[in-house]
Each structure stands twice: as C-alpha cells, then as structure tokens.
C-alpha positions as CSV (number, residue, x, y, z in Angstrom):
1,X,2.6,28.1,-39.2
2,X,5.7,28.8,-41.4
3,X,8.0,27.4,-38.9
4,X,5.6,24.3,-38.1
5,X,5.4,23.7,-42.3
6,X,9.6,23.7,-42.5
7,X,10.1,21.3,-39.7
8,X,9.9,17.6,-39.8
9,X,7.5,15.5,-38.2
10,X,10.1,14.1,-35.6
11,X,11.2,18.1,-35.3
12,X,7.5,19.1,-34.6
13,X,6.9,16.2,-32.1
14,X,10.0,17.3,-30.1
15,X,8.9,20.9,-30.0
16,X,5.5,20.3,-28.5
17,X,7.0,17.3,-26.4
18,X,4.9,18.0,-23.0
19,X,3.0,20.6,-23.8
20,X,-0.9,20.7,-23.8
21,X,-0.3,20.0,-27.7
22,X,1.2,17.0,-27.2
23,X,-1.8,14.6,-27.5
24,X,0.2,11.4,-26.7
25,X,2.4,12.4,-23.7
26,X,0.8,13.7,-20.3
27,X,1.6,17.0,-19.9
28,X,0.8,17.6,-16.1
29,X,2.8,14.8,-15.6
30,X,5.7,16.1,-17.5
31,X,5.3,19.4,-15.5
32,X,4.9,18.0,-11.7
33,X,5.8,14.6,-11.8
34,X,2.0,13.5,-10.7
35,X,-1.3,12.9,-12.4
36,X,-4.6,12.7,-11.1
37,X,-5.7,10.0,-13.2
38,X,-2.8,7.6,-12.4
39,X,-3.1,4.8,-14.4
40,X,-6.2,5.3,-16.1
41,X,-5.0,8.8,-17.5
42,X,-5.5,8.5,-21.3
43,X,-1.7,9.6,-22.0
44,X,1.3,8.4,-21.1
45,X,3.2,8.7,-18.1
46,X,7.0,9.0,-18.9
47,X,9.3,8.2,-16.2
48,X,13.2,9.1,-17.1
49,X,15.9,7.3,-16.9
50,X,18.4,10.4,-16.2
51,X,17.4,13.2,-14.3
52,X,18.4,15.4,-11.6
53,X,15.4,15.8,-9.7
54,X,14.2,12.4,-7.5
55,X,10.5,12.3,-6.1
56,X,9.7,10.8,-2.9
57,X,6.1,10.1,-3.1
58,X,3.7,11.1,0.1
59,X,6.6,11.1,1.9
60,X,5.2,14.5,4.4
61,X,2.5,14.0,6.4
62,X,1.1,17.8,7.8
63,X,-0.5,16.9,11.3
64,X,-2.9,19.9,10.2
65,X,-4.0,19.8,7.1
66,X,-7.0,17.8,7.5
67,X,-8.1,20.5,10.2
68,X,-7.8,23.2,7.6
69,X,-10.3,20.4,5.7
70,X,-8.3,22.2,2.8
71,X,-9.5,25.7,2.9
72,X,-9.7,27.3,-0.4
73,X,-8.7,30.7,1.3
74,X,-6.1,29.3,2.9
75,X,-3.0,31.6,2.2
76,X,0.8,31.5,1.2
77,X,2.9,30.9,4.4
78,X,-0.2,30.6,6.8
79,X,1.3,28.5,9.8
80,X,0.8,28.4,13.3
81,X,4.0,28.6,15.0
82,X,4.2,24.5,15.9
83,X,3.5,23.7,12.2
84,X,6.5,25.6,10.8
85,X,8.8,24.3,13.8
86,X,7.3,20.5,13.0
87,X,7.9,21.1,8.7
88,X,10.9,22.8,9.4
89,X,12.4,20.0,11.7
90,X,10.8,17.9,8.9
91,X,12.7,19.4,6.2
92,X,16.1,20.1,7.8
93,X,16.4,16.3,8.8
94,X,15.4,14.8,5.0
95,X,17.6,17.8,3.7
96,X,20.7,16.8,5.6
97,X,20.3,13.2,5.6
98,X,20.2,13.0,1.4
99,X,22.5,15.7,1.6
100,X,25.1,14.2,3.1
101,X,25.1,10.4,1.7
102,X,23.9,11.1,-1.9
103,X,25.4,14.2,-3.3
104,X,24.7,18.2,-3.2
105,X,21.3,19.3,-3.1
106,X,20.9,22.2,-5.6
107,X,17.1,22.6,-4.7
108,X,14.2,21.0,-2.1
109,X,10.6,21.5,-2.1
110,X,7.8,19.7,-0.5
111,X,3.7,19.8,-1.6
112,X,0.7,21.1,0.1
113,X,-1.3,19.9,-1.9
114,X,-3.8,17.2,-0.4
115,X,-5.1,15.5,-4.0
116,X,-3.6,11.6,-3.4
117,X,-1.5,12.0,-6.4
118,X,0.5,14.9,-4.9
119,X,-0.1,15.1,-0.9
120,X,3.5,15.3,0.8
121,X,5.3,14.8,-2.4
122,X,9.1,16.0,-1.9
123,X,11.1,16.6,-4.5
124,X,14.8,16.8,-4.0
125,X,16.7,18.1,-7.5
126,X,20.4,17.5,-7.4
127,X,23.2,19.1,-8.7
128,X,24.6,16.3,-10.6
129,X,22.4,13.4,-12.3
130,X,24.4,10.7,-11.1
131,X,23.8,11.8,-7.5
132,X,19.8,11.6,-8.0
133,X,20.4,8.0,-9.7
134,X,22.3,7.2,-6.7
135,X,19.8,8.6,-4.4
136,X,16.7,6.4,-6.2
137,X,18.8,3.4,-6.1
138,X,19.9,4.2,-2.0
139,X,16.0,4.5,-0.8
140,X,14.6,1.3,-2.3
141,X,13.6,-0.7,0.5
142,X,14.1,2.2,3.0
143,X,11.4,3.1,5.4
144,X,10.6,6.4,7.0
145,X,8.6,7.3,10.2
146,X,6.8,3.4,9.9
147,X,6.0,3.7,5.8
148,X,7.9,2.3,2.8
149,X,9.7,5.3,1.0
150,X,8.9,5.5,-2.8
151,X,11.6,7.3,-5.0
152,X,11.7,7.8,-8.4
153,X,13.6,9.9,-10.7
154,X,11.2,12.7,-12.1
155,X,10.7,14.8,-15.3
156,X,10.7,18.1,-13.1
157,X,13.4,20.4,-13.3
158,X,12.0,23.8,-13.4
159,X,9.6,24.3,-10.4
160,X,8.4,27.7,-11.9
161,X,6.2,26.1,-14.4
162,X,4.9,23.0,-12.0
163,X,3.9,25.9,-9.4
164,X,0.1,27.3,-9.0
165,X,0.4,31.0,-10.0
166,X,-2.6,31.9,-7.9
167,X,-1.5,30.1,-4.8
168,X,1.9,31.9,-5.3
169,X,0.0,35.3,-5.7
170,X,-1.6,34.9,-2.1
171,X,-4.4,32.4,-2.4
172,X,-6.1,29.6,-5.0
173,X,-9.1,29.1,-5.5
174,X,-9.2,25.3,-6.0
175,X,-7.6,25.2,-2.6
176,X,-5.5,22.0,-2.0
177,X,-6.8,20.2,-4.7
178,X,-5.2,22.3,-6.8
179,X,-3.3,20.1,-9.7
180,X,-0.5,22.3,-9.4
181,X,1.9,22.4,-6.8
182,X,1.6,24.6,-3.8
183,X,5.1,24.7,-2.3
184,X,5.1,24.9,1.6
185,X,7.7,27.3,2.5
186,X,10.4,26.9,5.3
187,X,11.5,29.8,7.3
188,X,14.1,31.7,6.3
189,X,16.5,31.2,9.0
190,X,16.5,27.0,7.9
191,X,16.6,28.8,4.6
192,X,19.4,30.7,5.1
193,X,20.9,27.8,7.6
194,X,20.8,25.1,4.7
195,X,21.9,26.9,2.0
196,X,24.7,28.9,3.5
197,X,27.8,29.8,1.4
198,X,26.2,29.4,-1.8
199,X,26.4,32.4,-4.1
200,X,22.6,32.2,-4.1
201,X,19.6,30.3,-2.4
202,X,17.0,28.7,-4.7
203,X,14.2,31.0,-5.2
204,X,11.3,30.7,-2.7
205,X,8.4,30.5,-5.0
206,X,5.6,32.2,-2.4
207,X,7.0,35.9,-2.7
208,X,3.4,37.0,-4.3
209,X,4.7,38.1,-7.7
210,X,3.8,37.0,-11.3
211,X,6.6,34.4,-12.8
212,X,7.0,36.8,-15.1
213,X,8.3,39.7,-13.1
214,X,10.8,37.1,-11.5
215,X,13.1,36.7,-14.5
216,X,15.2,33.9,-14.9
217,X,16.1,31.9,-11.6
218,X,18.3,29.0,-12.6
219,X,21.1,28.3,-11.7
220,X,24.6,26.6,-11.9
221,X,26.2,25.6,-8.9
222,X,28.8,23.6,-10.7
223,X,31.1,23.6,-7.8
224,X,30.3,26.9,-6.5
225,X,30.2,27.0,-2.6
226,X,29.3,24.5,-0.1
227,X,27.1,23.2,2.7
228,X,29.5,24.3,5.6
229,X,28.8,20.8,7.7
230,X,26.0,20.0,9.1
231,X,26.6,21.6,12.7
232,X,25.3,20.6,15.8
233,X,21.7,19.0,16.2
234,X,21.9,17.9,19.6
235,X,19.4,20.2,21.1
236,X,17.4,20.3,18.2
237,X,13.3,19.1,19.0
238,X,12.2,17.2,16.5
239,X,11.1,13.9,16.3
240,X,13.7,12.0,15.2
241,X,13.2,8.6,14.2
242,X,16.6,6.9,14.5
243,X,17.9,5.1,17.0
244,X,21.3,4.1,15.8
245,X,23.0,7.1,13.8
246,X,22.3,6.3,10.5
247,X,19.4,9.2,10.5
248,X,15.6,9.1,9.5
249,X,16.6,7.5,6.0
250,X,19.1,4.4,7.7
251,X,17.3,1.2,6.8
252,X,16.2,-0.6,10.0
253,X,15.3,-4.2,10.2
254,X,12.0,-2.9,11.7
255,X,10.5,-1.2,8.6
256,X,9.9,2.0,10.7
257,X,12.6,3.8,11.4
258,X,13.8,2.6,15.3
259,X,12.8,4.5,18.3
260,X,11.0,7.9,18.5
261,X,12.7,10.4,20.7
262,X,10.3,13.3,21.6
263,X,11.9,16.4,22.7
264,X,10.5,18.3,25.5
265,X,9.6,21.3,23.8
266,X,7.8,19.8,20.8
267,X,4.1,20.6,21.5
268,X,2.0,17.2,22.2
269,X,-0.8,18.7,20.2
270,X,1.0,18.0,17.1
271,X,2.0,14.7,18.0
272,X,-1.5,14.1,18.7
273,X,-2.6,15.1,15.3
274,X,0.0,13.2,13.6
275,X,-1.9,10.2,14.9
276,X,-5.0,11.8,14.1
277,X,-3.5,12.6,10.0
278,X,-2.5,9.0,10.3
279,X,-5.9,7.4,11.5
280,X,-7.7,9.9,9.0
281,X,-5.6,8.3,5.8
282,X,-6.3,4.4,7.0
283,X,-9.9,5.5,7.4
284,X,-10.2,7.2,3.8
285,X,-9.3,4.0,2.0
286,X,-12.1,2.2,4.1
287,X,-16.2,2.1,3.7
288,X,-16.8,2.1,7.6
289,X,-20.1,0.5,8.5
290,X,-19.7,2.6,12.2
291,X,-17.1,4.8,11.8
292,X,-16.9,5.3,15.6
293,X,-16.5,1.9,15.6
294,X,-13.9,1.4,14.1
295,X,-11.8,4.2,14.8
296,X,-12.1,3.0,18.4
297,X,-11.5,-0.6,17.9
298,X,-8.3,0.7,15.2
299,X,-7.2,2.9,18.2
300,X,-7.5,0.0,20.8
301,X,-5.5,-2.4,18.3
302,X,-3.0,0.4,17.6
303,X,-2.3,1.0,21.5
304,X,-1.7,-3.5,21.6
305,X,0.6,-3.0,18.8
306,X,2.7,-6.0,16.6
307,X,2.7,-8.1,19.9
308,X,-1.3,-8.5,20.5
309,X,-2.2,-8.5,16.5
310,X,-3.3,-11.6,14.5
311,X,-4.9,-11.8,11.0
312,X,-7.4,-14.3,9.9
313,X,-8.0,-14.5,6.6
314,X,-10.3,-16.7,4.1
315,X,-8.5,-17.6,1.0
316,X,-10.7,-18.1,-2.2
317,X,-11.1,-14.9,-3.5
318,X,-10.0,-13.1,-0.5
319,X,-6.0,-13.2,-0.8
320,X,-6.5,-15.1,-4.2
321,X,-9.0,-12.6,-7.0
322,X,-12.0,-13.4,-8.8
323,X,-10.2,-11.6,-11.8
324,X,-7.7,-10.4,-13.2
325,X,-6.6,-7.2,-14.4
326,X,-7.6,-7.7,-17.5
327,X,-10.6,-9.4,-16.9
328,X,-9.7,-12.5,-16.8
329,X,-11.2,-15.3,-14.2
330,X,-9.4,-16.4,-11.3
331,X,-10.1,-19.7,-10.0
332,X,-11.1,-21.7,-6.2
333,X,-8.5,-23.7,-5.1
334,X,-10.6,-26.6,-6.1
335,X,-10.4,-25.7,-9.4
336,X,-6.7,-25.2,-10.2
337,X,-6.8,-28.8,-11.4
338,X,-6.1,-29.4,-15.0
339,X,-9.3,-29.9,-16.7
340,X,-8.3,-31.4,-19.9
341,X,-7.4,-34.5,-17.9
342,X,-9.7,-37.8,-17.9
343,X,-10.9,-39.5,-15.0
344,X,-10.9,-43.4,-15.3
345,X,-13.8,-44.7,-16.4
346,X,-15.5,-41.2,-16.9
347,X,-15.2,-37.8,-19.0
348,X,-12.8,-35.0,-18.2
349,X,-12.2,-33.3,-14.9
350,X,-13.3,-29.8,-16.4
351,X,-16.4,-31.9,-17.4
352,X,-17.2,-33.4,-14.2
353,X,-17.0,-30.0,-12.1
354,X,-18.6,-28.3,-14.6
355,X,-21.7,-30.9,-14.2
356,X,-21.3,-31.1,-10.4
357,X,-21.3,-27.3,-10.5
358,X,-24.8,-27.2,-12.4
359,X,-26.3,-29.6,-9.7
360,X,-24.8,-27.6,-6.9
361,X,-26.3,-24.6,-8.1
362,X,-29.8,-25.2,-8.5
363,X,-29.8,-27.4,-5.4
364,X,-28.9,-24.7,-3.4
365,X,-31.4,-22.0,-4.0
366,X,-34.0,-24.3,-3.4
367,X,-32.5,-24.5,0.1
368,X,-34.5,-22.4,3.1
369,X,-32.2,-23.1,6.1
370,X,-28.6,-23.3,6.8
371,X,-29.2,-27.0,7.4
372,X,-30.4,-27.5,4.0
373,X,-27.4,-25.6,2.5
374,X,-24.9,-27.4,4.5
375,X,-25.6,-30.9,3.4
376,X,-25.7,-29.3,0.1
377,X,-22.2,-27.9,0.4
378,X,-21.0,-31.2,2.2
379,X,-22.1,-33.4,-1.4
380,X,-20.6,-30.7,-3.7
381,X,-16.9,-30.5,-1.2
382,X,-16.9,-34.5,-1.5
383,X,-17.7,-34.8,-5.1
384,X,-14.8,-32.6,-6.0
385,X,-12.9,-34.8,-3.7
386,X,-13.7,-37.7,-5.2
387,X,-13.3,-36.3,-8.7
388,X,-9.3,-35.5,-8.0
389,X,-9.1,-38.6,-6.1
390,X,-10.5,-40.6,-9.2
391,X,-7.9,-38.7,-11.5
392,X,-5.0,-40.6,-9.4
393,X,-3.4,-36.9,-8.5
394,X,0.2,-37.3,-7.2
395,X,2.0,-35.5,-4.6
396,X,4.5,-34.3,-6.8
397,X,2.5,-32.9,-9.5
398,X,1.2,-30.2,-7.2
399,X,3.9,-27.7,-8.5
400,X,3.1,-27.7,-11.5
401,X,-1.1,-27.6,-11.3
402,X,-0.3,-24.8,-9.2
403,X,1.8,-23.1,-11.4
404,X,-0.5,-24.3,-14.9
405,X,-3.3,-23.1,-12.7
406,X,-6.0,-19.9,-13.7
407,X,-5.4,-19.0,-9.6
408,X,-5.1,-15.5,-9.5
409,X,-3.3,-13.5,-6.5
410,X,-5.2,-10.1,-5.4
411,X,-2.7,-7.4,-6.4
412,X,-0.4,-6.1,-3.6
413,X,-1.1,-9.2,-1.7
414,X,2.5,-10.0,-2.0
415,X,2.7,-6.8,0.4
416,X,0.5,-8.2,3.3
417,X,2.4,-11.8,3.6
418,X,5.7,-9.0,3.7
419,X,4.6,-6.5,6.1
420,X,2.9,-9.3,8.6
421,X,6.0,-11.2,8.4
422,X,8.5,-7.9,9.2
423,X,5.9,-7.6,12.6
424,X,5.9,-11.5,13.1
425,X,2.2,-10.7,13.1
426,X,0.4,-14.4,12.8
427,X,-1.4,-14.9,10.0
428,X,-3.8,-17.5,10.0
429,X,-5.4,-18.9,6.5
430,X,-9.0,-20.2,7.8
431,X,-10.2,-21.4,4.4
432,X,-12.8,-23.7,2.8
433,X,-10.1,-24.6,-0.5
434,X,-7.2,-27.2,0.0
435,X,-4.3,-26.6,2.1
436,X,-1.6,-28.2,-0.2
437,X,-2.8,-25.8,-2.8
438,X,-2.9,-22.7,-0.6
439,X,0.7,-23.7,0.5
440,X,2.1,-24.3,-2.8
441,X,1.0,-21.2,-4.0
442,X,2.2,-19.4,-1.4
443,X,5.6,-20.8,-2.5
444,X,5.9,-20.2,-5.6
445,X,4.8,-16.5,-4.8
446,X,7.4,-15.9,-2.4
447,X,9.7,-18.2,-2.8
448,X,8.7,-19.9,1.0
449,X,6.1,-20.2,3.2
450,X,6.9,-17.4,6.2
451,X,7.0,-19.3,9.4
452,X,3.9,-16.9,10.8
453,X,1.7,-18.1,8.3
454,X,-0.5,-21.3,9.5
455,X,-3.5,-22.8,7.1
456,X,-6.7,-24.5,8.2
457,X,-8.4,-25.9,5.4
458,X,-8.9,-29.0,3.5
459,X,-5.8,-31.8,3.8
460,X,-4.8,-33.8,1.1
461,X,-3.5,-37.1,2.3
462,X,-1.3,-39.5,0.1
463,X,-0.8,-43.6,-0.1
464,X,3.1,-44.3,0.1
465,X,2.9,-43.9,-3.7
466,X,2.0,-40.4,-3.2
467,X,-1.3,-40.6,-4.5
468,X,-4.0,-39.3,-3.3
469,X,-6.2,-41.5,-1.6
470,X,-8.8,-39.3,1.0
471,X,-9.2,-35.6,2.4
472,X,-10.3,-33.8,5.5
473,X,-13.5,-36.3,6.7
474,X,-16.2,-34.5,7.3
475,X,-14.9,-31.8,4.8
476,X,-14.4,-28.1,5.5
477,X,-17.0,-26.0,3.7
478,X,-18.1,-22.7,3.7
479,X,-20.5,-22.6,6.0
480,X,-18.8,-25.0,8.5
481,X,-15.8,-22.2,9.0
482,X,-15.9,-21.6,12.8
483,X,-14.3,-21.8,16.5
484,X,-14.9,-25.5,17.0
485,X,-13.8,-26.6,13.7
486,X,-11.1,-24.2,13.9
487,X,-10.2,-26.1,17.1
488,X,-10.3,-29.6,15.6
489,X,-7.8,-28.7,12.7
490,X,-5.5,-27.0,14.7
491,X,-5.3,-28.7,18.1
492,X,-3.2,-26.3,19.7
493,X,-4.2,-23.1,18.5
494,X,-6.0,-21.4,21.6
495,X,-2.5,-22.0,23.4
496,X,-0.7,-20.9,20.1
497,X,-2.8,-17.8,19.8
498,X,-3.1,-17.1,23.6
499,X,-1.1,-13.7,23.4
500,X,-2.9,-12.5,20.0
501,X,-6.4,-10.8,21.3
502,X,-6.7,-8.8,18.7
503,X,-7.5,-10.2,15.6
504,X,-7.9,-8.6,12.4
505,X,-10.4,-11.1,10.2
506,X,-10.5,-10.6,6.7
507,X,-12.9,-11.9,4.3
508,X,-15.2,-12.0,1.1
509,X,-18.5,-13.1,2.2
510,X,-20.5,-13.1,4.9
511,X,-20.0,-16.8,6.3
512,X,-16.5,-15.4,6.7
513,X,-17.7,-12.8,9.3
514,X,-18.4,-15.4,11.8
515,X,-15.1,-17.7,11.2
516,X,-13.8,-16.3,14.4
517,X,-16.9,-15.5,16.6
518,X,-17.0,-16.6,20.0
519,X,-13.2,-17.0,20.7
520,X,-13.2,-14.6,23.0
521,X,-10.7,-12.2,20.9
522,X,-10.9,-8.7,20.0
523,X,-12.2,-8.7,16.3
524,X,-12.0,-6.0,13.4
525,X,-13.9,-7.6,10.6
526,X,-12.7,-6.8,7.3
527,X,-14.4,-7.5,4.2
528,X,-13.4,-7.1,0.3
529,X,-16.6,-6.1,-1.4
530,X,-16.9,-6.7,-5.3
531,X,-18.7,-4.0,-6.6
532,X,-20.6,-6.8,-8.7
533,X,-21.8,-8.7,-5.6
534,X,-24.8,-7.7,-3.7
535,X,-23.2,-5.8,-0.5
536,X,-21.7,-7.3,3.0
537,X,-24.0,-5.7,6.2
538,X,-21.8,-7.7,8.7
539,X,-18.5,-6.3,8.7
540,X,-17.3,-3.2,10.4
541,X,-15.1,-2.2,7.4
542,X,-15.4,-2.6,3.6
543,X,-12.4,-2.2,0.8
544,X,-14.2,-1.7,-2.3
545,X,-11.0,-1.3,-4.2
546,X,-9.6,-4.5,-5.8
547,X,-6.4,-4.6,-4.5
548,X,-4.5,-4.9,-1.1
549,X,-2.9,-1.9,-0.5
550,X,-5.8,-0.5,2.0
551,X,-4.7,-3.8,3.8
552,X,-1.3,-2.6,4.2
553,X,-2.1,0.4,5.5
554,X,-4.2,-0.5,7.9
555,X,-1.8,-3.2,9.5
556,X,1.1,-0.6,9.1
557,X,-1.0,1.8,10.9
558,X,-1.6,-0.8,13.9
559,X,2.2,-2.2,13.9
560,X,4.3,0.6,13.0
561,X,3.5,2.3,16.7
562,X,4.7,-1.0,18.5
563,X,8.8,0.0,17.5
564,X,8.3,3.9,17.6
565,X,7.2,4.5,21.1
C-alpha cells in the first residue's frame, strides 16, 4: 500500500496494465490473445501495433477432436499415432513456410483448445518485431487448405502465463474449454528437426511440472545459431496444398490453396475425418430442421462442387438487414426514396407510403386465402409505383437515393458477393424490390456489379428524358416469386442455369422457400431467422445470427473441395 500511495496515477495504471486489477483492459486477452466474449466483453480488447508474436486465428483444424467430444480427462500428449504424424506434418509445413519468407522463428505453438475464440489458434513469435509486422502484412488475403487466413499481431509474448497449469500437470478439468491455452505438442524428433543448431529449443510446456519449478525460460536468440536449411521434403506424407512451389501459405487465384496431393502412407481415416471436422463446424453455425438432411444434401452439393452450385437469394432483408448494428432500421428497396420530397399535386412521398402502408396493413389480415392477399399485395406494389412515378424520378438520380438511402447491407454480406464470385458460382437475386436499386447498391458496395450476379425483380423503365414513366406490368410481389415468373423475367434462364442443379436458396420468409420449387434442381433452403419474428418451419436450415459469415462457410465448405481434389 506504501508503494501504491508514492506512485502516480499514470505509474499505478501501468503497473496493473493487464492484470485482473486492471478494470478497463481485458486481461485474458492480454494474456492469450483471445477472449470469450469477443465483442461484447465489457473490457477492452487491445491489439498492438508492434510485437513479436503474430496470431493466426483457427488456422488448425484436428480431424479428432470432435471424436474426443472434448474429454475433460483427456491428457497431455494423448495422440494416436496418425494424429501426431497429421499435426506434425501440419506444423513442420506452416513452420518452414513463415520461416523461410518472413524472418526467424524464435518460438511456435498451436491450441487445443476447442472454445471458438481459441480452437486451432497458432501463434508464431519471432525473433525480431519487424519480421512479425512483415508476416501480418504477407498473409492478408492469403488462403490456406480452402479458408481465408486471419493474422494479427498479438499481445502474447510469454506463453508460460497464457498456459493452463492443470492441463500442463497432466489433465484439466474444464477439458477443452478451458480459457487457457492447452499447447498441442510436436514430437521431439520435429522438435529437435526444426530447431537444430540453436543453443537451446523453446521450452515444451507439457513436461508435468509447476511453472514455478521451471525457472526462467526466455530467451535471446539475437543471432545465435540457425535453421540449417530446410532439407529435403520430397518423401514427406503430408497433405500438401500447393501446387506451384510457393508452399501452403502462396496466394493462389483459387482462394484454397491449388491441388491436394495425398501421399500414400497418410491414413484415409484422417482424411475422412477432416471432412467430417469440416462438415461438423458448417453444421454448428446452423439450426438444422433435419439434420440428416442436410448433412446429406451438404455432402451431395460438396461432391458437385463450384461447377454444379447456384445461389438464389431474395433481397429485402435477406442480403440487405432490417437493422443495423446499432439499432437502427434498414429499409425495402421501395423505400430508399427520399421522403421529404413532394409529389405533384399531393403531400410528400414519406407521407404517401406511410398512408398506403396503413391501408395495406389492415387490408391484409382480413385476408383468408392467398388469393385475397395477392390482389392485396398487387394494389400496394402499384401504388408505390405510381407514387415514384408521380414524383418525376430520373434515371440519374438513382446514385444518389441509393447512397442518401436508410438501406442497410447485412454484415459480412460483402463476403458472399466475394467468395461466389472467386467460384464463379451464379448468384441469382430473385426479389420482390426494384432491380435498378438492387443494382446500384450493389455498386456502390463493390465498386461493380460481378458478372455472376443476375437480378429478377421489378424494372424501372425510363421516357427518353430519363424519367420514369412505368414498371414491371403485372408487378412482382411477394407472393408471386416462383418458376414461371422466374421464367418470364429471365427468358433464358433454364438454358443459362442448365449446368447449376444444385441450388443453394436463401431467404427471410416463408414465400421465399417456394421461389425455386418445381425447377427440377437440387435445393438447400436457407433461411435468416430474426429472433423477433415468429419462426420459419419450411426451410432445411436456419442462421439465427445476424450476419453472413455462416453463409460463407457454408458455400466455402461446398466450393473449396472443387480445386483441392
């Protein structure tokens, strides 16, 4: 307390900087890098801007670890003879690789953990700063074994304090769930092998002592020794996933890496099971309806690959959000019109919607049949026609009601329009909203509009003025969003499509279920389910989370196969 009392406020900030005393800073993050609460953690996450350790995020995939189901008993070092040859192969290839083209490698460990924050984390601290800088800065856009690679420089520098202490004394028992790390060991040949002519390998953490009968293990390599080469790996039996030289962390133009050469000797159970790992981690991001289902219909798509995949998608609050993250509303394409702006002869166009809205509303839950609400939706699609057409709307000021517009992307969507267009997978926008609008903003949120995107929706069409003067006659609403339709806006597209049979469809509601139904395609229907909404029964598959990254995975998991067999 004497100490504390003589020291500053700055003084006593630093000295508890990352401890559990620190009530502003995360302290587990500070220690491993990680945090189990992510975003939502109540501290804060502080990422460096110099440090010698870089973090490659779920970057190791064990092909067993879901078959241990993360068994608290589970011991220091407990592998079957495959699963150290597969992590070891694993581990000698990254090692190498960053090795080589970044800068000496003073110490690698990889996780065992299975907590989402932590599974397959590798963490690779350098020497030298500047070589982990370099290293970040190398991986960005780099792709490994068919998934994006995500570096980062990290606050860890002293593995001792990140590890579990019971784990390293022969067991934990919080298992892999553990918040600290559990370091999977190599064998000590590869040990030995990788960090020959050094003065002294980095300690192996998993030798069943306390920390504190260890004493001190750093050290300063500072020029001391060297990695003797890389030798010969010709005859070595891993999977490599190269096809060109560069190694497992080249960029390829493919996204995953080139071909996948399987050695003889390595044992087809584990390549097995790396599918298995793989199906398991797109199926834990999804609420299946049938799980069966559809692992077999993933399975049957995964075996078609890139070359048989299309996506169907709805727009309005499907690729586009109903909020924000802050709370804020999104808005329907036939909304993003600026509503401060009068209408000749009338009130405002917020006004006018706002009425037509009211009407639409209470005319449609006295409805009984589909009939009913179809003529319903047909008044309310050509009353907001005529309410834009009345506002004498020009072509060109499409930009900028886009742009002025409350339209609100889903997050990561940005990541779908990418990753289809890397597979030249198809991706058809089937949607009830207007296609100039659905174009535009595809524009301004890529910069183009990919040439495998194609939208069916609502036209515009302008005088030679470029006003506009009529839309799609009879209009395209919600409930008319099927196979016939489908066929009438896009002439062509069973000849178009004729190679695609499977179609992923993704959607918001359940008229979007059927937009496909009856095409005589192979259909995964996908649904986003807002948790305020009552629940969707007919879909296979439900994201319940607001973004798009369970989206990615799942068409990464179908693609990625089609350029690594």
């Amino acid at each position: 307390m004497a100490n504390m009392d003589r020291m500053s406020g700055a003084e006593y900030l630093a000295s508890i900087y990352g401890t559990e005393k620190d009530k502003v800073n995360c302290s587990f993050f500070f220690k491993i890098g990680a945090c189990r609460h992510g975003d939502k953690c109540s501290r804060t996450h502080i990422i460096p801007t110099f440090s010698q350790t870089v973090l490659l995020k779920n970057l190791y995939h064990n092909p067993v670890i879901d078959m241990r189901q993360a068994d608290a008993c589970t011991k220091v070092g407990m592998m079957n003879k495959d699963e150290q040859q597969y992590f070891d192969e694993f581990f000698e290839e990254i090692f190498t690789e960053i090795n080589d083209k970044y800068g000496e490698i003073e110490e690698m460990e990889v996780c065992d953990n299975i907590g989402e924050h932590m599974i397959g984390n590798v963490y690779v601290k350098f020497a030298r700063e500047e070589d982990a800088e370099k290293c970040v800065k190398a991986l960005d856009n780099r792709w490994f074994n068919g998934q994006a690679i995500y570096a980062e420089l990290s606050p860890v520098t002293d593995f001792r304090e990140a590890c579990c202490r019971q784990y390293e004394l022969g067991g934990c028992n919080k298992g892999a769930f553990c918040n600290f790390m559990h370091l999977k060991p190599i064998s000590t040949d590869l040990r030995r092998k990788l960090y020959k002519g050094r003065k002294r390998s980095p300690p192996r953490y998993h030798g069943g002592r306390d920390r504190e009968m260890r004493g001190d293990r750093r050290r300063d390599f500072g020029g001391r020794g060297d990695f003797g080469g890389r030798g010969d790996y010709g005859g070595r039996t891993n999977v490599r996933a190269f096809h060109d030289g560069r190694g497992l962390l080249g960029q390829s133009t493919s996204g995953c890496g080139g071909d996948l050469l399987v050695a003889p000797s390595l044992s087809v159970v584990v390549l097995a099971l790396r599918s298995f790992v793989a199906m398991s981690r797109v199926l834990d991001v999804l609420k299946c309806v049938d799980r069966t289902r559809s692992t077999t219909i993933l399975n049957d798509f995964r075996q078609g690959g890139a070359d048989r995949l299309m996506v169907v998608a709805d727009f309005d609050y499907t690729l586009s959000a109903r909020r924000g993250e802050n709370g804020e509303k999104g808005c329907l394409t036939h909304q993003c019109f600026d509503a401060s702006k009068i209408v000749e002869g009338s009130d405002t166009i917020g006004d006018l919607q706002d009425l037509m809205n009211t009407n639409y509303l209470q005319s449609y839950s006295a409805c009984v049949s589909d009939e009913e609400r179809s003529k319903v939706n047909i008044k309310w699609w050509n009353d907001s026609h005529d309410i834009i057409i009345r506002s004498k709307m020009h072509r060109d000021e499409i930009p900028a009601i886009v742009q002025s517009s409350k339209l609100i992307w889903r997050k990561s969507v940005r990541q779908v329009f990418e990753v289809l267009e890397k597979y030249s997978v198809p991706l058809l926008i089937f949607s009830a909203g207007l296609s100039d609008i659905i174009n535009e903003a595809i524009r301004q949120l890529l910069g183009h509009v990919p040439g495998n995107v194609v939208t069916a929706a609502n036209v515009m069409y302008f005088d030679k003025k470029g006003f506009v003067t009529r839309f799609t006659d009879p209009p395209l609403h919600s409930l008319a969003k099927n196979v016939p339709r489908l066929r009438e806006l896009i002439p062509d597209v069973d000849d178009r499509y004729n190679e695609r049979t499977n179609v992923l469809l993704v959607g918001d509601t359940e008229n979007d279920s059927v937009m496909v139904d009856g095409w005589g395609k192979h259909v995964l229907k996908v649904a986003f389910q807002d948790e305020k909404r009552p629940p969707l029964k007919t879909f296979d598959v439900l994201i319940t989370q607001s973004d798009c990254d369970p989206l990615v995975e799942v068409i990464n998991y179908i693609c990625s196969t089609s350029q690594s067999q």
